[in-house]
LUMKE-80323 format. One record per residue (C-alpha): residue in one letter; residue number from 1; x, y, z. Coordinates in nm, 3 decimals, decimal comma, padded with zeros to 5 digits. Example, Ala and Ser with C-alpha at 12.3 -4.5 7.8 and 13.67 -1.06 7.14 Angstrom:
{r A	k 1	px 01,230	py -00,450	pz 00,780}
{r S	k 2	px 01,367	py -00,106	pz 00,714}
end
This chain:
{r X	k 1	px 10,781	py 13,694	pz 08,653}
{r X	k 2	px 10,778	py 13,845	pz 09,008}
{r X	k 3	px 10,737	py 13,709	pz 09,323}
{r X	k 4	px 10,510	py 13,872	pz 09,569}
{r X	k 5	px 10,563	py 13,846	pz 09,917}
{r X	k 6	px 10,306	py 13,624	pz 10,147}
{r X	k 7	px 10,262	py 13,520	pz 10,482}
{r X	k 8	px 10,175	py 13,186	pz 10,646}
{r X	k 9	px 09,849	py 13,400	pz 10,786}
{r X	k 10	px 09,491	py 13,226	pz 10,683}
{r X	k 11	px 09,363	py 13,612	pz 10,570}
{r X	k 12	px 09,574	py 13,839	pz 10,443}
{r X	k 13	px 09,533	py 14,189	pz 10,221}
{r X	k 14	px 09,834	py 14,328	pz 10,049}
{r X	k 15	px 09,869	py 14,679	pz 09,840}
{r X	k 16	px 10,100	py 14,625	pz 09,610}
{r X	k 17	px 10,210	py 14,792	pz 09,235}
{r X	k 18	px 10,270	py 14,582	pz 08,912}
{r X	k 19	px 10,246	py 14,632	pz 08,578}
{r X	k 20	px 10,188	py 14,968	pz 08,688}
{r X	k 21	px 09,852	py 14,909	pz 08,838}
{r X	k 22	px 09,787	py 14,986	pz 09,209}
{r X	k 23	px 09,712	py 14,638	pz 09,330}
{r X	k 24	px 09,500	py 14,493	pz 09,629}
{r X	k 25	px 09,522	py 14,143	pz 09,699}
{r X	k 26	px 09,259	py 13,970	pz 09,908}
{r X	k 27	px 09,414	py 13,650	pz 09,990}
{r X	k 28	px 09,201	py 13,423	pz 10,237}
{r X	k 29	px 09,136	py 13,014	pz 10,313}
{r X	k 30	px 08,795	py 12,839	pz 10,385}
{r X	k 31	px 08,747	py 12,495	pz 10,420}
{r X	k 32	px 08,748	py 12,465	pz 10,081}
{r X	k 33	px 09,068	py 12,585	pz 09,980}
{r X	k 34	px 09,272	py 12,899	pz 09,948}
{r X	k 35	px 09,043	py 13,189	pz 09,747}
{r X	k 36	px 09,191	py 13,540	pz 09,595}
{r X	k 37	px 09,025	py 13,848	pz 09,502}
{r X	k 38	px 09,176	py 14,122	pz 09,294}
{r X	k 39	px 09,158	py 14,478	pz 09,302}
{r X	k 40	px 09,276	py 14,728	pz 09,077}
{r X	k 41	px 09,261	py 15,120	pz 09,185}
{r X	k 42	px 09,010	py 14,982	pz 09,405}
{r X	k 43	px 08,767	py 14,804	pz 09,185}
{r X	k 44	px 08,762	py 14,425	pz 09,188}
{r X	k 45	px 08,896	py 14,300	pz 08,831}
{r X	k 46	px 08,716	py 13,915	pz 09,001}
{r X	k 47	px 08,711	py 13,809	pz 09,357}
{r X	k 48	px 08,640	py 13,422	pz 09,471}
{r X	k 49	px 08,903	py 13,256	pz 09,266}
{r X	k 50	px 09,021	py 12,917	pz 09,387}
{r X	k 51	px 09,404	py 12,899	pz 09,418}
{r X	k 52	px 09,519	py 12,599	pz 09,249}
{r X	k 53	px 09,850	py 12,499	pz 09,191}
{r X	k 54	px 09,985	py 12,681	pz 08,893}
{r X	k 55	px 09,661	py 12,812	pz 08,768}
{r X	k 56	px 09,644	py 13,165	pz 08,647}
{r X	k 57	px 09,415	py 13,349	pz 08,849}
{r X	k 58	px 09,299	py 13,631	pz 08,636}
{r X	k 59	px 09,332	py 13,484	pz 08,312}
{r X	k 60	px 09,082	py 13,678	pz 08,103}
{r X	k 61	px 09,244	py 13,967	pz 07,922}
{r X	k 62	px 08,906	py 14,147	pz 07,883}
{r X	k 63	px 08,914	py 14,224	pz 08,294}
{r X	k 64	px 09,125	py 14,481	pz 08,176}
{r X	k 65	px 09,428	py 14,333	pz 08,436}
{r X	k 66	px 09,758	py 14,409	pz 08,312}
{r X	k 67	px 09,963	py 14,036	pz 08,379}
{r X	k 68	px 09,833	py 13,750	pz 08,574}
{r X	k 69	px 09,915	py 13,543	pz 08,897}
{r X	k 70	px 09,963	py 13,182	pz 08,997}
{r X	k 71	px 10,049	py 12,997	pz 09,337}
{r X	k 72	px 10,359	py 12,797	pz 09,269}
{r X	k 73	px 10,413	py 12,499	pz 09,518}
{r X	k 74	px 10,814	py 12,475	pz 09,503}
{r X	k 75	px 10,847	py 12,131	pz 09,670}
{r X	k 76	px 10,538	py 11,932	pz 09,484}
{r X	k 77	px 10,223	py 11,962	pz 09,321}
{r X	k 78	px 09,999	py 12,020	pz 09,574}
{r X	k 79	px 09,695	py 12,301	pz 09,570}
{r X	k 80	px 09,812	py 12,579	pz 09,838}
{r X	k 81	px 09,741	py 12,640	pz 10,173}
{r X	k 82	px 09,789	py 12,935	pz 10,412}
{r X	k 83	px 10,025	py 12,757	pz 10,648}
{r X	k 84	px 10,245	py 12,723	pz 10,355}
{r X	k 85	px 10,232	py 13,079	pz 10,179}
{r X	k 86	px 10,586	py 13,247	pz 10,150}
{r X	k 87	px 10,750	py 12,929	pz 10,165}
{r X	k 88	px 10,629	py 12,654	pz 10,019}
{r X	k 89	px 10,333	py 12,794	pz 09,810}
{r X	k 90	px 10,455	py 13,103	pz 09,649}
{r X	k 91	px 10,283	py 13,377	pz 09,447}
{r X	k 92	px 10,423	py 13,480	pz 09,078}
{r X	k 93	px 10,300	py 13,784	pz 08,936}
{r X	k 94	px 10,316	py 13,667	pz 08,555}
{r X	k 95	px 10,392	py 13,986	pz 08,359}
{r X	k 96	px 10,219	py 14,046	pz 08,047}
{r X	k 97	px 10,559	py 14,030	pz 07,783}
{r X	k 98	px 10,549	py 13,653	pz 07,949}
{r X	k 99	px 10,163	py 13,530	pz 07,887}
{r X	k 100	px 10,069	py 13,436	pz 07,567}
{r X	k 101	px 09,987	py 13,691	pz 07,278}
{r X	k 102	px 09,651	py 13,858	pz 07,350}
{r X	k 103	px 09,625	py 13,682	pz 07,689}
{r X	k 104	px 09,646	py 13,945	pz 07,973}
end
């Protein structure tokens, strides 16, 4: 597992490599909660996902995404929020040797 680096911003893009894809990260709250699109090479692998704590946000091995991510609130169990990204609420890449067999 790998952390990637987030801001307390409320939108937020970030290019970044794992699992040797060439990640883009679309990070951005709405009233409703904190939402995260995904972007591989440039082609969204699934946009509009709702952040919850410890969720995977990929999940679906036939997206073709190599791994998965989850927000991870390190001082409760609360959903995240922008104000607290980086700090409180942070984001785990979950490489695929640690998801489940045929998962990711």
């Amino acid at each position: 597992m790998l952390i990637v680096p987030v801001n307390a911003v409320a939108n937020q893009t970030l290019d970044v490599q794992l699992g040797g894809q060439s990640c883009t990260l679309n990070i951005y709250q709405k009233p409703t909660g904190l939402f995260m699109d995904v972007l591989v090479n440039a082609v969204q692998i699934i946009g509009g996902v709702l952040c919850l704590n410890l969720n995977r946000i990929v999940f679906n091995a036939y997206l073709g995404f190599v791994g998965d991510f989850a927000f991870i609130d390190t001082q409760g169990i609360t959903d995240p929020v922008y104000t607290g990204l980086g700090v409180r609420y942070v984001l785990a890449y979950i490489e695929a040797t640690d998801l489940p067999i045929g998962i990711g």
